[in-house]
C-alpha positions in Angstrom: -30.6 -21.2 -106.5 -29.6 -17.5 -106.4 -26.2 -16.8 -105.2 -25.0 -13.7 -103.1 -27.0 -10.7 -101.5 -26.8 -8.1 -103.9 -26.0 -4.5 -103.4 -27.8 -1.9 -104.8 -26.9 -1.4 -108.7 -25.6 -5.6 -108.6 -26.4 -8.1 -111.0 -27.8 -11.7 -109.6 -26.3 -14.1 -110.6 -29.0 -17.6 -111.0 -26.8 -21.5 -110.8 -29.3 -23.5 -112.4 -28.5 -27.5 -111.1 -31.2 -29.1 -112.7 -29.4 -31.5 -115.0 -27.2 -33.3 -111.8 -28.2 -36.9 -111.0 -26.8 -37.8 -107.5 -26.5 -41.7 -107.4 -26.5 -43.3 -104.0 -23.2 -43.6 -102.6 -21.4 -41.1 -105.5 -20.6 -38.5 -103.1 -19.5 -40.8 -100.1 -16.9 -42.4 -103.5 -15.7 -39.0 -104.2 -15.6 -38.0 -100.2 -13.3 -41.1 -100.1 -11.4 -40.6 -103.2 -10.1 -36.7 -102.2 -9.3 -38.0 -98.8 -7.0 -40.5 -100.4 -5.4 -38.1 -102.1 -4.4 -36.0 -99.4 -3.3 -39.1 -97.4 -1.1 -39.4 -100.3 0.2 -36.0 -100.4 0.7 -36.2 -96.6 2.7 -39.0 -97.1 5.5 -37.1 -98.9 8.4 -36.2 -96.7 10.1 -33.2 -99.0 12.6 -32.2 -96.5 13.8 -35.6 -95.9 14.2 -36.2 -99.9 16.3 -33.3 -100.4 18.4 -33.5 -97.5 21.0 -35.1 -99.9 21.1 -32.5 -102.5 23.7 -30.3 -101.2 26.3 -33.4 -101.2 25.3 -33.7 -105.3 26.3 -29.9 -105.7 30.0 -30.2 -104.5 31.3 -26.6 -103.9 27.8 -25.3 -104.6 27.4 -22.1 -102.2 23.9 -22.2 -102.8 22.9 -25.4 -102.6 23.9 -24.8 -99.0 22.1 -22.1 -98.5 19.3 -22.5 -100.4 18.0 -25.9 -100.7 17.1 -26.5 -96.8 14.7 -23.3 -96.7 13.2 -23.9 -99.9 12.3 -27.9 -99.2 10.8 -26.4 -95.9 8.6 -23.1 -97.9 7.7 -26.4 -100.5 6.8 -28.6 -97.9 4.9 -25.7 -95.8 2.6 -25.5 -99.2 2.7 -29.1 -99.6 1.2 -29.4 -95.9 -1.5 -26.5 -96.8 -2.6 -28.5 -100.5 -3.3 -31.6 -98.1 -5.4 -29.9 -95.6 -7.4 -28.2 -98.4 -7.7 -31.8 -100.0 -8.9 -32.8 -96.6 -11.1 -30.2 -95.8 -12.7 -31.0 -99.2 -13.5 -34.4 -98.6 -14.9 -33.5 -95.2 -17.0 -31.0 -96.9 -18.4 -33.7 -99.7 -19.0 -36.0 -96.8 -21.2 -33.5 -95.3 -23.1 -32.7 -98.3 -24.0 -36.3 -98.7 -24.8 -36.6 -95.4 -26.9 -33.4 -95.6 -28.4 -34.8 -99.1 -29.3 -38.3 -97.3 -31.4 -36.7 -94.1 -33.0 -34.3 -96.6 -34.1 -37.3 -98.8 -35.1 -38.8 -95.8 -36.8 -35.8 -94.1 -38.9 -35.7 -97.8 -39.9 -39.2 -97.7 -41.5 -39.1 -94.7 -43.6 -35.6 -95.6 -44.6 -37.4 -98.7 -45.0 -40.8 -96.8 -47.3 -38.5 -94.1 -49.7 -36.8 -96.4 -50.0 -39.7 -98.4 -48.4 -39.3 -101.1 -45.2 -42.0 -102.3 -42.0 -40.8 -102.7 -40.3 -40.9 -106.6 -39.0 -44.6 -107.0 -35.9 -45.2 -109.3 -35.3 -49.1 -111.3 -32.1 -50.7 -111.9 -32.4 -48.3 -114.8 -31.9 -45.4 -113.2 -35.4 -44.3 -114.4 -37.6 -42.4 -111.8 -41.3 -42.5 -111.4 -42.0 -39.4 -110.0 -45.8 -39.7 -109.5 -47.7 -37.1 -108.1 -44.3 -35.8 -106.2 -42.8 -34.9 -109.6 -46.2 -32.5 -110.3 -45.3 -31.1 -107.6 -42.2 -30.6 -108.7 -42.7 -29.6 -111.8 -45.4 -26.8 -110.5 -43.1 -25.6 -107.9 -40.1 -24.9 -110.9 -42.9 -23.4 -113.1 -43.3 -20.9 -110.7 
């Protein structure tokens, strides 16, 4: 997979992926687990929480003056670190979806010129068959 269009006098840089194993259903787990975490980053009202904190500074000038703006500049981030979370999860939630169709959409080419697609055991092992000399060829080259 190269990365990048590169300008005249650029180095390519190659990302070479062959060593991940996607398990069914690991994305959709980690989809679900980021989106947790941002729910639970959502969930924390900053503003609300430090509300008090001028009444424990009695006489404090600046805890006046300074603690309401900065709870609202911390929560402001705090607001922008869930969204990325979220966008994240939605992002691994369409790579899996996009990793199931093209499974799929490879199945049925295999399935079509006669050929079966790789089959895994409980071990995790994979037959490739005649799909993985394919395979093979095609990263030869």
């Amino acid at each position: 997979l190269a990365v990048g269009c590169p300008r005249s006098g650029e180095q390519v840089w190659r990302i070479v992926v062959s060593d991940v194993n996607i398990v069914t259903g690991d994305l959709e787990a980690l989809s679900s687990d980021i989106g947790d975490v941002a729910s639970d980053v959502g969930g924390v009202d900053l503003v609300t929480a430090m509300a008090d904190a001028p009444s424990a500074m009695p006489g404090s000038e600046s805890a006046n003056s300074w603690i309401g703006p900065t709870a609202s500049e911390v929560d402001n981030r705090r607001t922008s670190v869930k969204d990325k979370y979220q966008d994240l999860s939605d992002d691994v939630q369409s790579a899996a979806n996009s990793y199931g169709q093209n499974e799929t959409d490879v199945e049925a080419s295999l399935r079509s010129a006669g050929t079966p697609p790789p089959q895994s055991d409980d071990s995790g092992t994979t037959s490739t068959g005649t799909y993985g000399d394919w395979q093979s060829r095609m990263e030869d080259n």
